[in-house]
C-alpha positions as CSV (number, residue, x, y, z in Angstrom):
1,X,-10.7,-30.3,-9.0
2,X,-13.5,-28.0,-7.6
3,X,-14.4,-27.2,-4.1
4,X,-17.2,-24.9,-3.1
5,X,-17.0,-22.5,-0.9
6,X,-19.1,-19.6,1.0
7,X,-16.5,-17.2,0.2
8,X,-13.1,-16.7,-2.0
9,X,-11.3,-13.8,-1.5
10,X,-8.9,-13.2,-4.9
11,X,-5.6,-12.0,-4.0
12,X,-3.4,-12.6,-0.6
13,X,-2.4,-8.8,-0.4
14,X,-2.5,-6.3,2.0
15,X,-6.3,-5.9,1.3
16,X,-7.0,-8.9,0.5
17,X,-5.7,-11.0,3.3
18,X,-7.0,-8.4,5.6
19,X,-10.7,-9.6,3.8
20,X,-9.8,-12.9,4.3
21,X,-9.1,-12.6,8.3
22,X,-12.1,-10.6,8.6
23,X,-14.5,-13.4,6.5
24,X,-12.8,-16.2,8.7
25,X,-13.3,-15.0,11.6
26,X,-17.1,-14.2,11.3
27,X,-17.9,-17.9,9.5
28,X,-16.5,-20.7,7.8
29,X,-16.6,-21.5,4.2
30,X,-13.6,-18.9,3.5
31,X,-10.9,-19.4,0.8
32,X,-8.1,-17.1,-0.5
33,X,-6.0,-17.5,-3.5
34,X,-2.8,-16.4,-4.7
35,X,0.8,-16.9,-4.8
36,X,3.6,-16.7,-2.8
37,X,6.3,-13.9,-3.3
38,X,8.4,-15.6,-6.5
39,X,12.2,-16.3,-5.6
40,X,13.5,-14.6,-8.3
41,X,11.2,-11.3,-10.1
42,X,13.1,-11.4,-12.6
43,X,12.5,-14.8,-13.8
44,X,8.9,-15.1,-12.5
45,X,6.1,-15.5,-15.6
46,X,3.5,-15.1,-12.8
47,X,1.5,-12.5,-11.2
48,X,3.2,-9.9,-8.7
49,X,2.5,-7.6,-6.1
50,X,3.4,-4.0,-4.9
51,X,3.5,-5.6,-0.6
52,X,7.2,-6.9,-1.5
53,X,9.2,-4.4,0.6
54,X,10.0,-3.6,4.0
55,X,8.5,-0.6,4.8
56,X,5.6,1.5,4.0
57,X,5.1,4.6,6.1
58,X,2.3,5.1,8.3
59,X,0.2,8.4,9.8
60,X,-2.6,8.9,10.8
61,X,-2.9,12.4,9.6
62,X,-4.2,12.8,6.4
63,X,-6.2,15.9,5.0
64,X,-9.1,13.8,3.6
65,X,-11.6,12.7,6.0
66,X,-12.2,9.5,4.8
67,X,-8.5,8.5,4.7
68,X,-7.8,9.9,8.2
69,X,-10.5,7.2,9.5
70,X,-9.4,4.3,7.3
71,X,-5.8,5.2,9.0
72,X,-7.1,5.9,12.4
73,X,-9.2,2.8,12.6
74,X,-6.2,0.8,10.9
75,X,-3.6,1.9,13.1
76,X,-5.6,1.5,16.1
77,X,-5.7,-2.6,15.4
78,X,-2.2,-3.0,15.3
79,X,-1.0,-3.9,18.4
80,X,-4.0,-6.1,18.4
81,X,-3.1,-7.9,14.9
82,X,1.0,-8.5,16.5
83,X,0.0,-9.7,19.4
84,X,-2.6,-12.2,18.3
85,X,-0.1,-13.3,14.9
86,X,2.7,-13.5,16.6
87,X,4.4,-11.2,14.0
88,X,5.9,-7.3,14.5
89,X,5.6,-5.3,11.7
90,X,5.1,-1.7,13.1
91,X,8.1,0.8,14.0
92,X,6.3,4.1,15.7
93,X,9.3,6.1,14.3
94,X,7.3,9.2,13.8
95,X,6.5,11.1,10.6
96,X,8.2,14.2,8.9
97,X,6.1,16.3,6.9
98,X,8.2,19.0,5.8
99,X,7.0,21.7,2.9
100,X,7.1,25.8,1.9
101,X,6.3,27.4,4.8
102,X,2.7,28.5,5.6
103,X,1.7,31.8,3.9
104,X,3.0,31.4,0.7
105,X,1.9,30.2,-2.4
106,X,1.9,26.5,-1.7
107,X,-1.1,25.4,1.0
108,X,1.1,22.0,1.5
109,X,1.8,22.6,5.4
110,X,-1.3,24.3,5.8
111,X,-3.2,21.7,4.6
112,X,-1.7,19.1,7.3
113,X,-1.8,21.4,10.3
114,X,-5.3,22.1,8.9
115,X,-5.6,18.1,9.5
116,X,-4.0,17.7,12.5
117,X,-6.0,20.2,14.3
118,X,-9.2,18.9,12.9
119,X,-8.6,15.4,14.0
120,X,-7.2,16.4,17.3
121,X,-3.6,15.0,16.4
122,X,-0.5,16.6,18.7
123,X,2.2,17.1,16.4
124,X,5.2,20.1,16.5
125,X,5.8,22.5,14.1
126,X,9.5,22.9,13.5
127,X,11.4,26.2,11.7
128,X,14.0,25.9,9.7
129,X,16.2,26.0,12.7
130,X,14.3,23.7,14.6
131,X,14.4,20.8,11.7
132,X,18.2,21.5,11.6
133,X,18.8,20.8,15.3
134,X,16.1,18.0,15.4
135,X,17.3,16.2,12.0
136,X,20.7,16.9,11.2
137,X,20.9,14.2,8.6
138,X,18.3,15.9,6.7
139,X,19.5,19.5,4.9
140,X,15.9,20.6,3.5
141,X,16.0,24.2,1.5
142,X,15.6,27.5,2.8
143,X,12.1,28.7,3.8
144,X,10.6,25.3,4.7
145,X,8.4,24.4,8.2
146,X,7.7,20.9,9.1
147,X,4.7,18.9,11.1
148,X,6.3,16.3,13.4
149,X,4.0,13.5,14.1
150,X,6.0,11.5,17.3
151,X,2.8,9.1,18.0
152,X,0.8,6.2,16.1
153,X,3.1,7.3,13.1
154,X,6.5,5.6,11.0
155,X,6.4,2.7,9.4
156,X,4.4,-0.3,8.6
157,X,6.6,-3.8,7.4
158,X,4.1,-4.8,4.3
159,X,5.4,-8.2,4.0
160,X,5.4,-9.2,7.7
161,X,1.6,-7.3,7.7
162,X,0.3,-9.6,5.1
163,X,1.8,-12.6,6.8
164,X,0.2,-11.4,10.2
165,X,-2.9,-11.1,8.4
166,X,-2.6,-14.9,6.7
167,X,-1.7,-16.1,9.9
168,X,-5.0,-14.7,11.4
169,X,-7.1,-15.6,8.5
170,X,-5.3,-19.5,8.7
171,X,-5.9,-19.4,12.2
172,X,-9.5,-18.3,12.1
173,X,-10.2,-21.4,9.6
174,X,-9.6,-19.7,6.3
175,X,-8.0,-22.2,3.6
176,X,-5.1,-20.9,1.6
177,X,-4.9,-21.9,-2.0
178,X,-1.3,-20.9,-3.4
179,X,-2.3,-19.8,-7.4
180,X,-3.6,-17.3,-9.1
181,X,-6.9,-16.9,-10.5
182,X,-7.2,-15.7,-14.5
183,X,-10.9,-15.4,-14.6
184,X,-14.0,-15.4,-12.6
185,X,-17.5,-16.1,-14.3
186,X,-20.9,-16.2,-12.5
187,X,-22.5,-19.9,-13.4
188,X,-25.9,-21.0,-12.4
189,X,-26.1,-18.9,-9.5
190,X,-22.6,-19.6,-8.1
191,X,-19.3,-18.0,-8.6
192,X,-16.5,-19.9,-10.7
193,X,-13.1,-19.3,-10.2
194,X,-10.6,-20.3,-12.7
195,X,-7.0,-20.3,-11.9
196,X,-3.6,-20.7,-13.3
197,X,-3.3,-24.4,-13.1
198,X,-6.6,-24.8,-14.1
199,X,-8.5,-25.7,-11.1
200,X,-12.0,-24.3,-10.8
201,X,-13.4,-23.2,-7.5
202,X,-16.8,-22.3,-6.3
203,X,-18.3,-20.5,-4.3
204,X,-21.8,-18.1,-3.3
205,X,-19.5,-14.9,-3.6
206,X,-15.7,-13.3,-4.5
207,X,-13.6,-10.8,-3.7
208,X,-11.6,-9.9,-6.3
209,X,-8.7,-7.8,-4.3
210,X,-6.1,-8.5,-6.6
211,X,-4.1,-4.9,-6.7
212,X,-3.0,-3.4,-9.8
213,X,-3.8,-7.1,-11.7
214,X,-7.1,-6.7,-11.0
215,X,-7.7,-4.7,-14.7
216,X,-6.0,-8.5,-16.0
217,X,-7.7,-9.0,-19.2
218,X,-10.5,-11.7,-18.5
219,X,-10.6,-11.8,-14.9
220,X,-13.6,-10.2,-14.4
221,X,-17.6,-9.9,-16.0
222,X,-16.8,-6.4,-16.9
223,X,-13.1,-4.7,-16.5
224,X,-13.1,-2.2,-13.4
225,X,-12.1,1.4,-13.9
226,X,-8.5,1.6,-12.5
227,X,-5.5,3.2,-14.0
228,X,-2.2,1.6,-12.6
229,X,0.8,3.3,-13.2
230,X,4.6,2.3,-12.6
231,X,6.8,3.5,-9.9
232,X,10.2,3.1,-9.7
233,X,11.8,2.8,-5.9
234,X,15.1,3.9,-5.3
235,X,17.5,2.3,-2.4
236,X,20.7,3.4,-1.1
237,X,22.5,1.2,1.2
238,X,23.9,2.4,4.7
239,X,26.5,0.7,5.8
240,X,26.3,-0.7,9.3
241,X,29.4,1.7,10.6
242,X,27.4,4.5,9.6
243,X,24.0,3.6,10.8
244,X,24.2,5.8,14.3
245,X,24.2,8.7,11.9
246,X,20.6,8.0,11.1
247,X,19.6,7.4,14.9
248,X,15.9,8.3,15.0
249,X,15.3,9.0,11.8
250,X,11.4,9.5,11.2
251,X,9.7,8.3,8.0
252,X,9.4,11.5,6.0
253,X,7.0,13.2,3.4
254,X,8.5,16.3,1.7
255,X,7.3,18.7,-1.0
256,X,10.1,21.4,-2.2
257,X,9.2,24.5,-4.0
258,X,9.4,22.6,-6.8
259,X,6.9,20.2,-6.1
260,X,7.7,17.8,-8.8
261,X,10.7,16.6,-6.4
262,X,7.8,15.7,-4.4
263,X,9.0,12.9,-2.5
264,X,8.8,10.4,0.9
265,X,11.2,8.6,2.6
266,X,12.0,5.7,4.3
267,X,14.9,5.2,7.4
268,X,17.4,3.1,7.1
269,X,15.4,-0.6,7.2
270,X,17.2,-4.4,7.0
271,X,15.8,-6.1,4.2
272,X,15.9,-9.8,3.7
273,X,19.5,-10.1,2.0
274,X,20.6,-8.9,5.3
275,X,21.8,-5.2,4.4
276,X,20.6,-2.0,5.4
277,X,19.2,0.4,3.0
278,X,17.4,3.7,3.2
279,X,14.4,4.2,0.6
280,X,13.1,7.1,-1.3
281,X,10.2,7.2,-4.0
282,X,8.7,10.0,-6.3
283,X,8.5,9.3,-9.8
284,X,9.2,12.4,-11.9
285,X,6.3,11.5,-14.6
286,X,3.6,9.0,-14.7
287,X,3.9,6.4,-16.6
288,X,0.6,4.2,-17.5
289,X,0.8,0.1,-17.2
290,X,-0.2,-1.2,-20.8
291,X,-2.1,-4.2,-19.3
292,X,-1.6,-7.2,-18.1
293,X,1.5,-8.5,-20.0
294,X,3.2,-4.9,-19.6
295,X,2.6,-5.1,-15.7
296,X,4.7,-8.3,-15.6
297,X,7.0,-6.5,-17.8
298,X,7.5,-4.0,-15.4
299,X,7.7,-6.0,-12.3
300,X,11.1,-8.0,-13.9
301,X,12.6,-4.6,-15.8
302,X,13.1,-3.6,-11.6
303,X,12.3,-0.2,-12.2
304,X,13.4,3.0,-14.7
305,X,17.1,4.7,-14.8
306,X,15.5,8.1,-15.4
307,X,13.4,7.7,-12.2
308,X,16.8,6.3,-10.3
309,X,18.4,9.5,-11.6
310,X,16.1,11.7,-10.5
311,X,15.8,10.4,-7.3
312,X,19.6,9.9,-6.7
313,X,20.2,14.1,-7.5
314,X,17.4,14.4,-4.6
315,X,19.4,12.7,-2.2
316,X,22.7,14.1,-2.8
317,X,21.0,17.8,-1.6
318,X,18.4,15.9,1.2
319,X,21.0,13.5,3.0
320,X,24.4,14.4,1.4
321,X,25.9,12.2,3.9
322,X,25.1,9.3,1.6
323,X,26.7,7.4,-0.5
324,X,25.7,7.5,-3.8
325,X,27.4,4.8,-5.5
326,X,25.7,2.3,-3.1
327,X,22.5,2.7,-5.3
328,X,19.5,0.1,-6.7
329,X,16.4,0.1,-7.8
330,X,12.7,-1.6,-7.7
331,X,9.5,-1.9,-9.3
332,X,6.0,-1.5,-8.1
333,X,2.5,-0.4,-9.2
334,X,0.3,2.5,-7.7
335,X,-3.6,2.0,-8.8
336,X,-5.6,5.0,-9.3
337,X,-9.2,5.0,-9.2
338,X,-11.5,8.1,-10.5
339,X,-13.0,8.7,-7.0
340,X,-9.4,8.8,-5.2
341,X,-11.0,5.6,-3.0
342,X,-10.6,1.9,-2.9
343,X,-13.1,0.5,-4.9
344,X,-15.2,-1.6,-3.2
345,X,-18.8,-3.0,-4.4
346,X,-20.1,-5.1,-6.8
347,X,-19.7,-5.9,-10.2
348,X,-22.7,-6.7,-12.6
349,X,-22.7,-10.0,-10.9
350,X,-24.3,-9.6,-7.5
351,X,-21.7,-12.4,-6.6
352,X,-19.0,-11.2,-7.4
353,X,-17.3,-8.2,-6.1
354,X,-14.1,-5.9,-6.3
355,X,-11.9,-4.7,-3.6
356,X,-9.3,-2.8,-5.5
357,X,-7.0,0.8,-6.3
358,X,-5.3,1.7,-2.9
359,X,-4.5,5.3,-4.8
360,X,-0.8,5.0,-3.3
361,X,-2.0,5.2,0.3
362,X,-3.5,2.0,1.6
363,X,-0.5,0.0,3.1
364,X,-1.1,2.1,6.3
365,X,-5.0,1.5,5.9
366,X,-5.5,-1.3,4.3
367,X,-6.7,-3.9,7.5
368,X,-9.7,-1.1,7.8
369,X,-10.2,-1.3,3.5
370,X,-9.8,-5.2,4.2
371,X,-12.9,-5.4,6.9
372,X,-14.9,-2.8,5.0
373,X,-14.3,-5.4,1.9
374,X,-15.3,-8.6,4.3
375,X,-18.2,-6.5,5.2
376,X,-19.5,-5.9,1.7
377,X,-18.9,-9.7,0.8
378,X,-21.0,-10.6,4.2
379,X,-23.6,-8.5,4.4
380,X,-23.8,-7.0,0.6
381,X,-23.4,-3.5,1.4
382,X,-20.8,-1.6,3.8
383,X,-23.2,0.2,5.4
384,X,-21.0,2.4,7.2
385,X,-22.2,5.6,7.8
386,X,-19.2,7.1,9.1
387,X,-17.4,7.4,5.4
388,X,-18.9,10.2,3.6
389,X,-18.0,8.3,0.2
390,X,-19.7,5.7,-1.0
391,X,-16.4,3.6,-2.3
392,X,-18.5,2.3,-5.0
393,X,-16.0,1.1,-7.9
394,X,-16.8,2.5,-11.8
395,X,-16.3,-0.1,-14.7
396,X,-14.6,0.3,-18.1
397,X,-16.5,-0.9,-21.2
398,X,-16.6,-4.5,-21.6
């Protein structure tokens, strides 16, 4: 089989469905391929992706400039995005930043009211005493302030966002083709995609948005620069008798003394097997993806005991009211770029592009990095003068 399209957009992610709407709605011509979530991780031979969870929190303060806008510009588009899906997938919980406070060593809560105030955000700065009162579930250490963000803050559902998005992109004319692609050539002036099943598509450009799969060996002309590293989440499931302990909880970012219990943390969310589980993540090391075969690897193992440890000791001191015992893991992949942006531009094909490394903070952002990827594909150049970075991606050797 092979059908030719104007565009293919290369992975059904948060980005990359985000593309996908974006390209559908401003032509036809518009294909996106990749799989559905597999039934069983720890069975599945096929590709995976980090957008399998329930929630992913959301701010829009952020001390990076470009970040804060992705955010801003994000969040602002998702009442729109529900409404016009049909799909929720936003709880405005608010956001806990909690750190050493100001005037110490550690710039951590500086640095955010430093944000806030720059990007005209209100927020509350809370004492120790204050966070006590406020969040009694929460028993933080001595010495710490917190930044309260009450408004366009929480959490984002990431599997309910991408399915908003496909909706959108489906309903905007965009054709869905459920496989993966393995490689993607440029052949007498078109671009070939090659899947799993060994179809072929055309088409006069791609968007390879493919996450932390997008360094798969092959895929691409020339390999991108992108480091993807393992993370290991850690749940702990809340009973429902005990769930109006953790009324209001906000999502929560929080940096110790010791910031290598750096962590953030999730509220008590229902996932899909029908329980109710709060969520906390902050590997103690990084740990580097191999490649390809290593990443699948690590999407079945369902995460490290040493990082379940160290998260579970966390927990016992941050919400002591939990129970321990109740505990499980996961696996996911953060992609690191070496600008600390998405990387978005093209490769040494002028048809065919990249749209990857959400550096462990797109979920929140990622319908902005999804339109500014649409826009490259479109036009051939973002051309948005209100970043100050350029988001051009770097490639390895071939």
């Amino acid at each position: 089989m092979s059908a030719h399209f104007k565009h293919i957009v290369i992975g059904r992610g948060m980005m990359g469905a985000a593309a996908a709407k974006y390209l559908a709605q401003q032509g036809d011509g518009v294909a996106v391929i990749g799989p559905d979530e597999p039934q069983d991780a720890r069975t599945h031979q096929g590709v995976f992706a980090s957008h399998y969870d329930e929630a992913r929190i959301t701010r829009t303060i952020d001390p990076d400039a470009d970040w804060a806008l992705m955010a801003n510009r994000s969040i602002a588009r998702y009442d729109e995005i529900a409404r016009d899906s049909g799909i929720d997938f936003y709880a405005p919980v608010g956001c806990l930043v909690v750190g050493p406070k100001r005037g110490g060593a550690n710039p951590f809560i500086q640095n955010i009211c430093n944000a806030a105030t720059k990007l005209n955000v209100t927020t509350e700065l809370l004492d120790d005493h204050a966070l006590e009162q406020r969040f009694p579930y929460f028993s933080f250490e001595a010495g710490c302030e917190g930044v309260f963000e009450a408004n366009n803050a929480g959490y984002v559902n990431p599997r309910a966002l991408v399915k908003a998005q496909s909706i959108l992109a489906e309903k905007a004319g965009a054709t869905v083709i459920r496989d993966f692609a393995v490689s993607v050539r440029d052949e007498g002036g078109v671009a070939v995609v090659t899947t799993s099943q060994g179809q072929e598509y055309r088409a006069d450009n791609v968007l390879v948005a493919a996450g932390g799969f997008s360094i798969m060996e092959g895929l691409l002309p020339q390999p991108v620069a992108l480091d993807v590293y393992k993370r290991t989440v850690t749940f702990f499931e809340i009973p429902e008798d005990e769930l109006h302990h953790y009324a209001g909880m906000p999502s929560l970012i929080y940096e110790p003394s010791d910031p290598t219990k750096h962590i953030y943390m999730l509220p008590p969310v229902r996932y899909p097997d029908g329980k109710v589980y709060l969520k906390i993540g902050g590997d103690p090391d990084d740990k580097l993806v191999a490649g390809d075969a290593d990443m699948r690897d690590w999407f079945r193992s369902g995460g490290r005991q040493v990082a379940q440890d160290h998260l579970t000791a966390i927990v016992a001191t941050l919400v002591p009211s939990v129970d321990l015992s109740r505990v499980s893991t996961g696996a996911c992949v953060v992609s690191k770029t070496p600008g600390g942006y998405p990387s978005i531009g093209f490769t040494s094909s002028p048809r065919i592009a990249v749209l990857t490394g959400g550096c462990g903070m797109a979920a929140k952002s990622s319908d902005e990095i999804g339109r500014l990827g649409a826009t490259l594909l479109r036009d051939g150049q973002i051309g948005d003068g209100a970043y100050a970075t350029d988001f051009v991606p770097a490639f390895a050797a071939s």
